[in-house]
N, C-alpha and C positions, 0 to 999 in steps of 0.2 A: 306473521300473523297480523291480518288487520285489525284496526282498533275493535270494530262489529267486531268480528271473530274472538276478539279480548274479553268482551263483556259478554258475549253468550255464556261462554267458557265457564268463568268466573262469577258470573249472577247467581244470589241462593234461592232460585227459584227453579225448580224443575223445567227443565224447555226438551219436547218431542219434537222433529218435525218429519212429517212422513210425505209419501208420493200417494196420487190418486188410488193406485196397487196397492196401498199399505205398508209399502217396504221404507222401513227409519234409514230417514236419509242424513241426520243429525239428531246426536243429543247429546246433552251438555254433561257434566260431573256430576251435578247435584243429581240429576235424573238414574243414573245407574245409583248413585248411593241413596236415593230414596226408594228403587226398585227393592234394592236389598235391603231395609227396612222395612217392606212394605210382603218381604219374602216372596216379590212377584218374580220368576224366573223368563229366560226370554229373552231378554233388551237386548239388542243389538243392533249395532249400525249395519244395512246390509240384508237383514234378516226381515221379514216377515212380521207387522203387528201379531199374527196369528200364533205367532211363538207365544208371547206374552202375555194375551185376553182368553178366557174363556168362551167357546164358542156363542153363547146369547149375547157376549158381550159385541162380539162381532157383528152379527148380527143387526144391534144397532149403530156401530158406527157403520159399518155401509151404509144406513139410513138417514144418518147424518152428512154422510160424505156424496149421498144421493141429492140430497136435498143445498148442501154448499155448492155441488157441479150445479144443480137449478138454479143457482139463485135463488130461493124461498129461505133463506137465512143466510143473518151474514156474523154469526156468532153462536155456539153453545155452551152453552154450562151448568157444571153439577157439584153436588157435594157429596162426600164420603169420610166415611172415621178413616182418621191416619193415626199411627204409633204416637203423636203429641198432642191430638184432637182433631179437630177439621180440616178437611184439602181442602180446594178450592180449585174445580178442573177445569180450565176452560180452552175450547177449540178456536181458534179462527182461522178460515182457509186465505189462500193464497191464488193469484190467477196466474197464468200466463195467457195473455192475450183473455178471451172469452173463457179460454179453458180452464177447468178447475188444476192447479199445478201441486196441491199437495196442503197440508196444514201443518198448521203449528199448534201446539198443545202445551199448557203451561200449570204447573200445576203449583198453586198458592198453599204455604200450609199455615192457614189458617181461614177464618169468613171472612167473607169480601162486603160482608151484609152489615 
């Protein structure tokens, strides 16, 4: 295990990271244990965002993941009640080359504000 790979792992901060398709290509501990805190069923490495979000939700991350492939943003973020108070979501894509190569999503539990 690389050192990166150590501290993904082990960070207590939720870390998603998915491909342009949607499909979770990494996520860390925290992230499944706060799924099931969160009673969001789904997470899976492998599988489909679509497992996980409810379709409106989809809906706009393709809009977001539309708009990260353009270049018109180079971050988003939201807030939502979590089981302890505030998350703190925030997206930021990844390129390969020009291409959009996937994001990472990290999710704070608490305001960032």
């Amino acid at each position: 295990m690389s050192n990166c790979t150590k501290v993904w792992d082990n960070l207590n901060t939720a870390v998603v990271v998915s491909d342009p398709e949607f499909n979770v290509t990494y996520a860390n501990q925290r992230a499944f244990e706060l799924f099931d805190e969160l009673k969001i069923a789904g997470l899976e490495v492998g599988k489909n965002m679509t497992a996980c979000h409810k379709p409106e939700t989809m809906v706009k991350l393709k809009s977001i993941y539309q708009d990260f492939a353009d270049k018109k943003i180079k971050i988003n973020h939201l807030t939502m009640d979590g089981p302890e108070g505030t998350l703190t979501i925030v997206n930021v894509p990844f390129y390969d080359g020009d291409a959009l190569g996937g994001v990472v999503e990290m999710v704070f539990e608490g305001s960032l504000a």
